[in-house]
N, C-alpha and C positions, 0 to 999 in steps of 0.2 A: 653625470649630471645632465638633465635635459635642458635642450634653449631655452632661455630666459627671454621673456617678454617685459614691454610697457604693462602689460596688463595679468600679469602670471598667477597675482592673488586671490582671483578670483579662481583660480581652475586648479583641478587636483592633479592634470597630467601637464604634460607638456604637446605643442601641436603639433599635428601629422605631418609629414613630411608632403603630402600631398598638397595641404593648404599653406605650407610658406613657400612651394614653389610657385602656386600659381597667385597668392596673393602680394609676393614681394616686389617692392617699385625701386628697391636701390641700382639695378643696372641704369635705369636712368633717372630716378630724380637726385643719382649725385651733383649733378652741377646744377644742384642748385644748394652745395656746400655756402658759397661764400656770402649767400644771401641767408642762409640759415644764420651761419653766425652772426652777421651782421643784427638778426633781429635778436637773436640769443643777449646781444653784449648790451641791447637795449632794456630789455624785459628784465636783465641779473639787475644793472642802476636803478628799472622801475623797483624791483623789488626792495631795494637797498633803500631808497629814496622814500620807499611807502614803513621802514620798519622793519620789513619782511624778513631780512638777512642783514648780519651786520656788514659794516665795511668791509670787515679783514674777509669775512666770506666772500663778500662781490668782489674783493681783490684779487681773490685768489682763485676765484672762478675766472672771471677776466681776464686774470696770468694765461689760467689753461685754454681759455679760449683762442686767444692768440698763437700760442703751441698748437693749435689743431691747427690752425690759420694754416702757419708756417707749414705744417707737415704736410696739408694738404694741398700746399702749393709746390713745393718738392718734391712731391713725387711718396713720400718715405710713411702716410698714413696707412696703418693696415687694416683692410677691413677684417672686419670676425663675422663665422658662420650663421652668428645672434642678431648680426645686423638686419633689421624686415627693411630701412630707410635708414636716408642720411640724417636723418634727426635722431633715431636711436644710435647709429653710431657715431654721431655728435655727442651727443648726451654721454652716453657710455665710454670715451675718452676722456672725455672731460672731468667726469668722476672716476674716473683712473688715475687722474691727472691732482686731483683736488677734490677730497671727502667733501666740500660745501657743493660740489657739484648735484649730489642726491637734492638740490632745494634747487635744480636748474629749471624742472618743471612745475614750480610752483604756480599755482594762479593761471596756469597754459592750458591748454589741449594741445593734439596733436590737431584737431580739425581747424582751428584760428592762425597754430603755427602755420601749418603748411599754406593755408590759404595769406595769410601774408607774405611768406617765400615766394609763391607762386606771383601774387602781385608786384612786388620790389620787382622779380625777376622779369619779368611782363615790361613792365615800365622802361626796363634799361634795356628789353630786347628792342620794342618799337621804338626807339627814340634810335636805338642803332640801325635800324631798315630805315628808317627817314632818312639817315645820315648816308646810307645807301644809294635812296631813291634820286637824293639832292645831284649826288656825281651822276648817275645816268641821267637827270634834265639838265647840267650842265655840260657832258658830251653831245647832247642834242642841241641844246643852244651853241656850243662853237662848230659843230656840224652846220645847222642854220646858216650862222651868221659867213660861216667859209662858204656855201653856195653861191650865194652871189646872184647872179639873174637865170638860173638853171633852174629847168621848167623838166616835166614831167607829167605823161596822162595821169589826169584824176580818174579814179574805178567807181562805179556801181555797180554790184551784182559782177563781180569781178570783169565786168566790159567796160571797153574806153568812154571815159562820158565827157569831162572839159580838163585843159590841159590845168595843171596847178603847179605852181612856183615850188621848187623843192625844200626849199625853208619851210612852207608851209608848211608841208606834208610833213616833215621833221616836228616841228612845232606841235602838229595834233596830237603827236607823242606824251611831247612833256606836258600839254593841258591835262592830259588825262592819269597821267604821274600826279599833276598838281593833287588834283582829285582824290588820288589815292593820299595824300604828304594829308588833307586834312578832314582822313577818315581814319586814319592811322594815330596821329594827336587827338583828335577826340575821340577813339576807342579808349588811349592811354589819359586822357582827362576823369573818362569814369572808372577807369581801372586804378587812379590816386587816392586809394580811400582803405584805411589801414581795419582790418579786422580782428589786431591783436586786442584782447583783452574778453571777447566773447565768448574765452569757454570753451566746452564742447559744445554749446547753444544757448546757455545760458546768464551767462555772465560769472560772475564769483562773490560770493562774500567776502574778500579782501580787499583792503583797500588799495586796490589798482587806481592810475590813473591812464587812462584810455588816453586821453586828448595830449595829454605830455607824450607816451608813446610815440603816437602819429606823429607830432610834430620832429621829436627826435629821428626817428625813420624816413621823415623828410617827405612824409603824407602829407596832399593836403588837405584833410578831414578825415575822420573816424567814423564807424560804422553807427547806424542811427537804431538798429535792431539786432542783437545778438541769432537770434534764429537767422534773420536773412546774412549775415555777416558771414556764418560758416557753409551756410548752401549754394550761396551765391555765386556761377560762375559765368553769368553773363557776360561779363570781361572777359576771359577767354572766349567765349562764343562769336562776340562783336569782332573781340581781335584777328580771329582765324579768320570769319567773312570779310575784315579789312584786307589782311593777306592775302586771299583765293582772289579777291576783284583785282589788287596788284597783280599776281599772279596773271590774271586774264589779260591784262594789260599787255603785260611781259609777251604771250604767248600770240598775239595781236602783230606786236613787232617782229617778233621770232618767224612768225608766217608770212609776213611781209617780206622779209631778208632772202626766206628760204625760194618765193616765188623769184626774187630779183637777180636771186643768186645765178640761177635757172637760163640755159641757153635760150630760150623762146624768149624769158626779157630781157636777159644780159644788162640791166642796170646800175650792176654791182658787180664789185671782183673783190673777196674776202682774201685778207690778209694770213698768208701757209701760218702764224701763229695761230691761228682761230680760225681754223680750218681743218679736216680731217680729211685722209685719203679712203681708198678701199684697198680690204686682201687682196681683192682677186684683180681690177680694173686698175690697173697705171696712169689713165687718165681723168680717175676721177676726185673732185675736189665737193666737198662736202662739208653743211651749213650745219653743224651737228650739235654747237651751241644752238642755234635758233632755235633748232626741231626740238634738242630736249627741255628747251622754254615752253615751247608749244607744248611737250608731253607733259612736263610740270603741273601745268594748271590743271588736269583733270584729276592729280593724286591734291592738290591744294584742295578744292573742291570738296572732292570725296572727306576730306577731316571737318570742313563742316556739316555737309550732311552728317555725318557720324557721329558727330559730339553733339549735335541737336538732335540727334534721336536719344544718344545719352540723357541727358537731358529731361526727354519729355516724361511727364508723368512721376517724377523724382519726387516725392515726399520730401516737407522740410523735417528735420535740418540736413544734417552730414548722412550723407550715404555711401559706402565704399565704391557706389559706381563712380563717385568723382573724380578716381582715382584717373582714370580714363581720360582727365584735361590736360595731360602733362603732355603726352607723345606724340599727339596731333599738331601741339601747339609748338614744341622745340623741333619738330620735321618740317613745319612749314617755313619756321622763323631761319632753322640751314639751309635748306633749299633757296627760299628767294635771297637769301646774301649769297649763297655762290652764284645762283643766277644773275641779279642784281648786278656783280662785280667783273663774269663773264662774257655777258650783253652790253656792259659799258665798253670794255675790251674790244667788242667785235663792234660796234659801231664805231666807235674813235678809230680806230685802224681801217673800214672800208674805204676803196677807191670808191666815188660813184661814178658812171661813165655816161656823162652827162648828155654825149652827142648822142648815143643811142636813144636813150632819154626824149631828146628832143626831135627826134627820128618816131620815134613810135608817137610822140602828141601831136606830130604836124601835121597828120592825116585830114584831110580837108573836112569830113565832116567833126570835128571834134568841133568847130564854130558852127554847129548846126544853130544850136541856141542863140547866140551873136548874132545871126540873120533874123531870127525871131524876135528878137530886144529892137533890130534894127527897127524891122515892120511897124512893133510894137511904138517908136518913138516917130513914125507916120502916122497912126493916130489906127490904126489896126487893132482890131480884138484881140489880145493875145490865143485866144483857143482859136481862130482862123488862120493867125500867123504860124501857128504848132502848125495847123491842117498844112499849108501853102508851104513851107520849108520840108517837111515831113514828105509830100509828093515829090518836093527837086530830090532830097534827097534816096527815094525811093526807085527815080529814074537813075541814079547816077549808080545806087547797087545795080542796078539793072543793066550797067555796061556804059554810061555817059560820066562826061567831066564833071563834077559838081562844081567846079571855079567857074567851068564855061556855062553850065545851066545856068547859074546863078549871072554870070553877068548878063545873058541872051533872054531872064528872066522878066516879064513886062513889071511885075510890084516889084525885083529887087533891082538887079543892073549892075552894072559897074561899081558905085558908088557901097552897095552891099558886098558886091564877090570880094573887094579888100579883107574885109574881115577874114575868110579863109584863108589867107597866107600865110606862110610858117610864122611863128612867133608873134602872130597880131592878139589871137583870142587873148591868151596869159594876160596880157595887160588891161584889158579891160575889166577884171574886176576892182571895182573901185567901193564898196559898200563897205564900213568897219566889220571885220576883220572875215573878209574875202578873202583870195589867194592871188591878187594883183600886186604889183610893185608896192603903189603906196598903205593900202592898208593894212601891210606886209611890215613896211617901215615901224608903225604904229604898233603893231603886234609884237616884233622885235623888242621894243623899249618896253611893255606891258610884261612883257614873260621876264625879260631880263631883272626889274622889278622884282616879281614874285619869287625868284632865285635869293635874292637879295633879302626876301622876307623872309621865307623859310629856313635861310643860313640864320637871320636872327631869331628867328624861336629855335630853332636847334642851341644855338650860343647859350639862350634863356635857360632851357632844360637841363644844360649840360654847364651850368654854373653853381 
């Protein structure tokens, strides 16, 4: 007997061995079993609910559905050679299981199924990476807030520009985590919108109820257009780009570490858990989390380019190229949770070594600008005062003291050369949310807040 298909009535043979190898998606769109069912046990009620099958059938489908549940969380479900998807070999248990099963596809496609599966599963992966992202901005804020008055050069163009407080620095982190926390909830905002009930494009002659679905499945709203309902994978597309910018994020920090790690800044001393040696070199200690963050982000990347070229030029409605949203989207969504959960690891565990730190920002010109603010608050042009500071400090590369230029300086003096002294620049930044002590203060309580917000819409989603 030849494989048996969803669609076998129509064809007089059975399919080449060629085309169910390369068209079969069940290596990986198994896990998304438990979202299958879960819409499966909706659809048997819808159907019961509408007429469509009696009780004792929805009950008894129901039974079985529960039996696949169980099997497939056990371990003990078998697949079969027949299986092309975990909907066919859903389906096909199921009515192993319970003759009312043959009426489990009623009113369905596989294009509306799967596209619901794919959303549930969407929904609860990004709500889970939030829940991720939350723990690493809160390793970063008790990182922060255990700094203390430890400063550290701020970079431009990776050269030393003004010294910045290490909380800060820490801090730019989690803002830009925040960033990702609510591009990630509003990817999963438009991806809440349930497209069971549209068919293979068209809706159905039976009387389905679309908006009881949704709300059962715990949508919240229902497809507005049958055609766009089953073609639609803008939500994976958004989601991925929400991922790759996290991603970029991640790999931001991960290069930061890796430079700090680094004998030339010695910043940092990582923790032998979150650390790698070498085969060959006995004294080498290696940032191998950070790097493979940094490597991450260009395989993140690469899945949106790819699924937006999928994408383009796609006719409505269903196309098998859509097949193609699944693998981009569960590589990204593994990846940045182990990242995610690795990178929380290796920050919470860094020593930072503070003195070094404050060793490499107390270079006298890092207050080059501080002399220039000075000038500037004598009533100086500021572009004169760049000119006038920019010579001292042009003489002082040239083999001179810049403390002593500057205080032997006729527009600066004494009263200016202060400001070049270890530890003086840091504090004068004073503008909301600079890298000075007090606006630092104020930035502390602002992010601490927005910790505090994000745990409650997490709490929200996950109630």
């Amino acid at each position: 007997m030849g494989v048996l298909t969803l669609w076998h009535g129509r064809f007089e043979g059975g399919p080449a061995e060629e085309l169910l190898a390369f068209t079969v998606s069940l290596p990986f769109d198994r896990r998304l079993a438990a979202v299958d069912i879960t819409g499966s046990r909706v659809h048997v009620r819808g159907l019961a609910r509408a007429g469509i099958v009696t009780d004792d059938e929805a009950s008894s489908v129901l039974d079985a559905l529960d039996r696949v549940a169980a099997e497939m969380a056990d371990g003990t479900f078998t697949f079969e050679p027949t299986d092309e998807d975990i909907h066919t070999a859903i389906e096909r248990r199921v009515t192993e299981l319970a003759p009312a099963g043959a009426k489990l596809h009623t009113g369905r496609s596989r294009n509306d199924q799967v596209a619901t599966d794919l959303r549930l599963w969407t929904k609860n992966a990004l709500a889970s990476i939030v829940e991720r992202v939350l723990a690493l901005q809160t390793v970063l804020l008790d990182a922060a807030e255990a700094a203390g008055d430890a400063y550290l050069p701020g970079y431009t163009h990776v050269q030393r520009a003004q010294p910045v407080l290490l909380a800060h620095h820490l801090l730019a982190h989690g803002w830009a985590l925040a960033r990702d926390v609510d591009r990630l909830l509003d990817a999963r905002r438009r991806t809440d919108v349930s497209p069971l009930g549209a068919g293979a494009l068209a809706g159905s002659s039976l009387p389905l109820d679309p908006d009881w679905v949704a709300s059962e499945l715990g949508f919240a709203a229902r497809f507005e257009n049958s055609l766009d309902a089953v073609g639609d994978r803008d939500f994976v597309a958004e989601s991925l780009f929400a991922l790759a910018l996290l991603g970029v994020h991640l790999s931001r920090i991960g290069e930061e570490w890796v430079l700090w790690a680094s004998d030339e800044f010695g910043f940092i001393s990582l923790d032998d858990a979150y650390a790698t040696g070498s085969s060959m070199m006995p004294n080498k200690k290696n940032a191998d989390i950070a790097e493979l963050a940094r490597g991450k982000a260009g395989r993140l990347v690469g899945h949106v380019a790819g699924f937006l070229t999928t994408l383009k030029g796609l006719p409505l409605a269903y196309n098998r190229d859509l097949q193609e949203d699944k693998e981009p989207l569960f590589d990204a969504v593994d990846q940045l949770s182990l990242a995610l959960g690795a990178l929380g690891g290796m920050v919470r565990t860094t020593t930072f070594r503070t003195e070094r730190m404050a060793q490499a920002a107390d270079s006298s010109t890092a207050g080059a600008t501080d002399l220039a603010e000075h000038l500037v608050t004598k009533g100086v042009p500021f572009r004169d005062a760049h000119a006038i500071v920019g010579a001292v400090v042009r003489d002082a590369v040239d083999g001179g003291d810049l403390l002593a230029l500057a205080r032997d300086h006729p527009e600066l003096g004494p009263e200016a050369a202060v400001l070049l002294e270890a530890g003086v620049s840091v504090t004068r930044r004073t503008t909301p949310g600079g890298a000075g002590p007090a606006p630092l203060g104020a930035q502390l309580e602002r992010f601490r807040a927005r910790v505090e917000q994000e745990r409650f819409w997490l709490d929200a989603l996950q109630s």
